[in-house]
N, C-alpha and C positions, 0 to 999 in steps of 0.2 A: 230280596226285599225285606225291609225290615217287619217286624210282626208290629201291632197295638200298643203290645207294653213297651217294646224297644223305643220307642217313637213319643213315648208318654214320659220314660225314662230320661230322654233327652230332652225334653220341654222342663220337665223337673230342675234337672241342670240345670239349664240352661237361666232358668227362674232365678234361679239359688245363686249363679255366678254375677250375678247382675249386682249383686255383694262387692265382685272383684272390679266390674266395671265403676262401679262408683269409688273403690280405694284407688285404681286409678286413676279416674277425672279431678276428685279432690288432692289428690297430690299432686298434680300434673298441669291444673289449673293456677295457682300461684303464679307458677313461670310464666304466665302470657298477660296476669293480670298485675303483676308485682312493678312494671314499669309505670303503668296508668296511677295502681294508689302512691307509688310515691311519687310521683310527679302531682297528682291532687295536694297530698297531705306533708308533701317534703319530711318524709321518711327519713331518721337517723341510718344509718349503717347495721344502729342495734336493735330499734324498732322494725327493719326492716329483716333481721334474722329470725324474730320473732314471731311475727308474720307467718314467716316459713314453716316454724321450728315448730310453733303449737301444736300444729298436728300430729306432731310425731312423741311430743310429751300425753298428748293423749292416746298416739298411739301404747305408747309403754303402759299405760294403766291399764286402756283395754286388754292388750295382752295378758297382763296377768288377773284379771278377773273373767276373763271369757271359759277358762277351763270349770270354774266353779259354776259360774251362770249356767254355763251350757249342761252341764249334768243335773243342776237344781231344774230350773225353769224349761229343759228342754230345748233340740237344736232350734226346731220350728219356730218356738215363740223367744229364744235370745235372735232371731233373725228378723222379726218382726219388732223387736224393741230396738237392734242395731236401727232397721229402717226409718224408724220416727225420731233419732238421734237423727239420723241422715238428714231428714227432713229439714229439722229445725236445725242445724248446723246451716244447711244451704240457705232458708232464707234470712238466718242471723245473718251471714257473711252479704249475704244482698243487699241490707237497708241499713247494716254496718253505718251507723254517721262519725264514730272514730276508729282509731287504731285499736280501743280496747277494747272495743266491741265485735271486731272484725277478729282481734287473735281470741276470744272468750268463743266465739261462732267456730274457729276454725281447731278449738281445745275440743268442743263436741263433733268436730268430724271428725277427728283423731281417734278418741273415745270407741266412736262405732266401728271405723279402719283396723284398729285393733282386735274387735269381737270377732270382724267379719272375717279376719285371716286365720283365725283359729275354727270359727266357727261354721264355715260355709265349706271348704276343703273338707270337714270334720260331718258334714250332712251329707253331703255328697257319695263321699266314700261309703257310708253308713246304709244308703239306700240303694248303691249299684251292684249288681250280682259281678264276682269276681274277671269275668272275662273283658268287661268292658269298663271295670272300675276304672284304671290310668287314665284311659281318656276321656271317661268323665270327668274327673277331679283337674287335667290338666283345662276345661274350659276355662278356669279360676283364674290360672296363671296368665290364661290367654287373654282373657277380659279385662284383667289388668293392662295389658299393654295397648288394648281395645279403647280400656279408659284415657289411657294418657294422649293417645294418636286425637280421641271426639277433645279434649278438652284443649289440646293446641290447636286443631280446627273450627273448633268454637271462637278460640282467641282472636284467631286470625279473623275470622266472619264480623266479630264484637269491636277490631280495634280500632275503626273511624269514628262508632256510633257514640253518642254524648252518654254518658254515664256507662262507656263501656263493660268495663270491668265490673259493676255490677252484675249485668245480663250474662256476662260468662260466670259469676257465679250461680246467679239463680239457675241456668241450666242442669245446674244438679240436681234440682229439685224434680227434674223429670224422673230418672232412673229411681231416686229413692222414692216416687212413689209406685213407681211399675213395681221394687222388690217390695215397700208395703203389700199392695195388693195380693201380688204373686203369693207368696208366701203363705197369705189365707187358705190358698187354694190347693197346698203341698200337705203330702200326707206328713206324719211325725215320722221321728227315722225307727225302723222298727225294732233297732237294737237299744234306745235306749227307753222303748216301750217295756220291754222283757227285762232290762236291769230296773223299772218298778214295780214289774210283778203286773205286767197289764199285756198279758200272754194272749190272749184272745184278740185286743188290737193290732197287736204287732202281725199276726198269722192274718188278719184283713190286710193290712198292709201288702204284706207279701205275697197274697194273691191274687192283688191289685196290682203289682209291678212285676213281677217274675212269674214265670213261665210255671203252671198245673205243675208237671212232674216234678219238678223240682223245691217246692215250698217247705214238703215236708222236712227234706232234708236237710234245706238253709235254716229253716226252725230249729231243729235237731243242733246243728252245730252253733247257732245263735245260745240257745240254750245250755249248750254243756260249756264253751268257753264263760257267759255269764257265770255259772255255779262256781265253775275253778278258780274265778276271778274274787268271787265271793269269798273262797276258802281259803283264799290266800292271802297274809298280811301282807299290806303294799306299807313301805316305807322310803318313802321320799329323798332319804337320807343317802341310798344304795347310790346314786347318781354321783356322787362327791368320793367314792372310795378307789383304791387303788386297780381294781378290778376292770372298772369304767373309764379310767383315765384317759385310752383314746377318746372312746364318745364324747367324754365330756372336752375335751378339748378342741375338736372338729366341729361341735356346736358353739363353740366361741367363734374357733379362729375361721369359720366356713363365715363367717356373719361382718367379724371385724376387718376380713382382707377385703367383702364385698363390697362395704360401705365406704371403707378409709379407701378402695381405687378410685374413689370421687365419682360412682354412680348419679348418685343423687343430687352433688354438684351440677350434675351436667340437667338430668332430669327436671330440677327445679332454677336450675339460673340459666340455660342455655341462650334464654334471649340475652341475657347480662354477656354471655360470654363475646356472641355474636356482637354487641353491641361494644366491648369491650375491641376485637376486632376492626374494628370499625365501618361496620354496617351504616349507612344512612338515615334510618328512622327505626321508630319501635316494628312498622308493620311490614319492614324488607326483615328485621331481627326475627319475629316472630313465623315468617315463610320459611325461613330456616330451620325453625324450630320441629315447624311440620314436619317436615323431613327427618328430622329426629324419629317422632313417633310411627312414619313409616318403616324405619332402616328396624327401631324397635317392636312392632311384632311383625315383620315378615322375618328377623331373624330370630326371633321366639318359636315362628313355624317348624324352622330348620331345625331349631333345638327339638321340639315336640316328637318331631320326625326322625331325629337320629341318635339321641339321649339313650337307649336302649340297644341302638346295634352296633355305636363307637364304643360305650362303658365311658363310667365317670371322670378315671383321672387322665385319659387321652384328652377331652374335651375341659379339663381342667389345665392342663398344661400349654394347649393352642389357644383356649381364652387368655392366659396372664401374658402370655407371651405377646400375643396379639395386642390387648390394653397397652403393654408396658412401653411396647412400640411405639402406637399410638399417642398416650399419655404424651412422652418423650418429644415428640413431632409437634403438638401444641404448643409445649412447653420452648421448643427451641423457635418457632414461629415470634412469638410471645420476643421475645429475650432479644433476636435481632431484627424485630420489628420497621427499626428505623433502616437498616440498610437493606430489609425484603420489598418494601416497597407495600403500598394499599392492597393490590389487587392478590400479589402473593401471598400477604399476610392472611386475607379472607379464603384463599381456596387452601392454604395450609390448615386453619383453625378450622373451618365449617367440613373440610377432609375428613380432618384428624379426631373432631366428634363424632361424623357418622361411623369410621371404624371401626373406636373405641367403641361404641354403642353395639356392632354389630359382633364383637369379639365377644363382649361383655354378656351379652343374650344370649349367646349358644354354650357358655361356659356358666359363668359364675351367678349370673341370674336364676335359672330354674336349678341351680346344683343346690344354693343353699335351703331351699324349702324341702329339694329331693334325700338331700343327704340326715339330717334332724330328722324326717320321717322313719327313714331306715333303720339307723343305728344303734339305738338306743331298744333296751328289753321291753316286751309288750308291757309289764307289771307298772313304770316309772313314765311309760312312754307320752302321758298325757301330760303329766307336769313339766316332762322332760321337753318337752318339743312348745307348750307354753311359755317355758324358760329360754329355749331359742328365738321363739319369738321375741320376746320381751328385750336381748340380746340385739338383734336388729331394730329394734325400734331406739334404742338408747347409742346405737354407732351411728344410724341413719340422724338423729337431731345431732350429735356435735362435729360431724361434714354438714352439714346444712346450715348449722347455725354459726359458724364458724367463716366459711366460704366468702360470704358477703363483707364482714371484717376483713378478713386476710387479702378478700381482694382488691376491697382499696389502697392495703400497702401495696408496699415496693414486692413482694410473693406475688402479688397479682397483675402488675404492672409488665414486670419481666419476668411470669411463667413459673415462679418458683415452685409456686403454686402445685402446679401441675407435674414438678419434679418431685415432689413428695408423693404424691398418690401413684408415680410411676416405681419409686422407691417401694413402696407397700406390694404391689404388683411383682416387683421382682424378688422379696420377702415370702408373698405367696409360693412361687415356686418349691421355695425349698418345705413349707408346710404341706404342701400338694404330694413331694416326696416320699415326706418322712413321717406326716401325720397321718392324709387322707389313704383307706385304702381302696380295692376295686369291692363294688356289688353288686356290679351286673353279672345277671343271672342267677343270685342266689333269692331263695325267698327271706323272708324276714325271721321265720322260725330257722332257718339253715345260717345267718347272722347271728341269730340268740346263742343257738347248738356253741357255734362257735368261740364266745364269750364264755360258755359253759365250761369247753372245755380247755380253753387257754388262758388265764385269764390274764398273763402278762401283757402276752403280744398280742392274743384273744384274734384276729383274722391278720392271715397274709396279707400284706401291703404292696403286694406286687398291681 
């Protein structure tokens, strides 16, 4: 049975990832509402990428100002400043009366999506005693796919009702004020108490969350990693040198194969896709689309559950392999359309999503946020993994922004579309080989060691 604090620990979380559920609802909500405003507002091809795309220009910014906020202003209160971003994002996009008001509404939910991917993983970790940290911090990942599954079931419940697509967005406005509230109610994390010299908080903290015998001790090492951190010049610059070459390459290329296998493609247009297919109306497209965010976090579970006992690049090799397949399978769906006939063409395409979905979640979905945590030296590791961020946020807007253009051409008509992102896919491979290496089971200091003492090849890539 779990103890008090165990139990209080997990309410914490769980507070905290309500962050990740609302980056999922807001991205994940577009796809079910995007048929409604252009069919209101007869949406260009470019107005309607934009739509999309906002978010993810706001996610880039948040990204690179969350590492600053969060050590100025604190995890606690840059989580409560995400949350009233959240807010007023959700009811901008609600009473939205144009396209410019609805992409200005959907630039501040970005904004906060951004904070809250650096910044909530980043609280989390911060507050958990080491045995239980991973599966705290993966509630985030989980919430996310939490979020996208409630916002296409939202869609689907919202798509008869007059002014639908509103009501699916004001929906957000629930969770951003649950993490408003919450968040009041969350201690500060106690380590970045102690990096401002507020020693005495931090030690309430931790006797409020972790277990008597052990307080002193997490003090103890809370405190001596702060001083060494203090004594040591951090320079930014070390991440760009020949030394770090793999890391810094595996934080590109882990982010650019993610995005360009057309994830977010699918995640944000899947009713277009469906419809593209040729589904019958928006609200047989959008059932479909459910089904997406099922196949996506029950295959997030599997991830969660075996991400440690397979190692990274086994599950990196049966995800591309798996996508590339699949990819492939839409794409040639697509392409002899005319002689598959209606009904084959819909169980080929609405297939060849859910697959692609379920290959994509056990591999390269939780690999990329897994892998930027890892690799990179404790010293750099904050800018460095804000820089990965920033990385995915800027591949995720030009597949998303992109996708809707390209699919109105003749790419999108006959699959070509989708021969590219299978192309990227089997590209991945050979960087899975030759770039990515294994880390399971090392800890992050046995990683460093490592870089320390090789600095060419710096870890076996077996």
């Amino acid at each position: 049975m779990m103890s008090n604090k165990t139990v209080l620990l997990y309410t914490i979380a769980a507070v905290a990832a309500t962050g990740g559920l609302l980056f999922g609802f807001d991205t994940g909500v577009i796809n079910v509402a995007l048929p409604f405003i252009k069919q209101e507002w007869n949406l260009s091809e470019t107005a309607e990428a934009w739509s999309v795309s906002a978010v993810l220009v706001g996610g880039m910014v948040g990204s690179l100002l969350s590492g600053r906020l969060a050590d100025g202003l604190g995890r606690k209160r840059i989580n409560i400043l995400a949350a009233l971003v959240f807010t007023a994002g959700s009811v901008l996009t609600a009473v939205a009366s144009s396209e410019e008001i609805l992409i200005a509404g959907r630039l501040l939910l970005g904004l906060a999506i951004g904070v809250v991917s650096f910044s909530v993983p980043l609280y989390i970790a911060e507050i958990a005693p080491g045995e239980i940290r991973g599966r705290l911090v993966t509630f985030f990942q989980l919430a996310i796919t939490i979020g996208i599954l409630i916002s296409y079931l939202v869609g689907f419940s919202f798509a008869e009702a007059e002014n639908g697509w509103r009501l699916m967005f004001g929906v957000g406005f629930v969770p951003a004020a649950i993490l408003l509230a919450g968040m009041f109610f969350v201690p500060e994390s106690p380590r970045w108490l102690v990096s401002k010299g507020r020693d005495e908080e931090a030690r309430q903290v931790l006797n409020r969350l972790h277990e008597t015998d052990r307080v002193d001790t997490e003090y103890q090492q809370i405190k001596r990693v702060n001083d060494e951190e203090k004594a040591r010049k951090v320079d930014w610059r070390e991440l760009f040198t020949k030394r770090l070459r793999i890391p810094f390459l595996i934080g590109i290329g882990i982010f650019l194969i993610q995005q360009f296998s057309g994830i977010n493609a699918v995640i944000y247009y899947s009713t277009k896709i469906f419809n593209m297919s040729g589904f019958g109306s928006n609200t047989t497209s959008i059932m479909a689309t459910v089904g997406v965010g099922v196949v996506n976090t029950l295959s997030t579970l599997v991830a969660v559950r075996f991400l440690d006992q397979w190692g990274r690049k086994p599950l990196l090799f049966v995800g591309l392999i798996g996508t590339a397949v699949s990819l492939a399978t839409i794409s040639f769906a697509f392409f002899f359309r005319e002689s598959l006939g209606a009904d084959l063409l819909r169980i080929l395409s609405v297939g060849g999503v859910y697959v692609y979905i379920f290959f994509f979640a056990i591999s390269l979905g939780p690999l990329g946020w897994l892998l930027i945590s890892e690799v990179y030296p404790l010293r750099i590791r904050g800018f460095a993994t804000s820089l990965g961020s920033f990385y995915h946020w800027f591949f995720d807007f030009w597949v998303s922004f992109t996708f809707p253009i390209l699919a109105a051409s003749s790419l999108g008509t006959n699959g070509g579309i989708f021969m590219i992102y299978t192309a990227v896919c089997l590209l991945g491979l050979l960087f899975a080989r030759y770039i990515v290496f294994e880390t399971k089971g090392m800890s992050l200091e046995d990683i460093e060691r490592k870089w320390q003492k090789n600095p060419e090849t710096s870890v076996s890539r077996t």
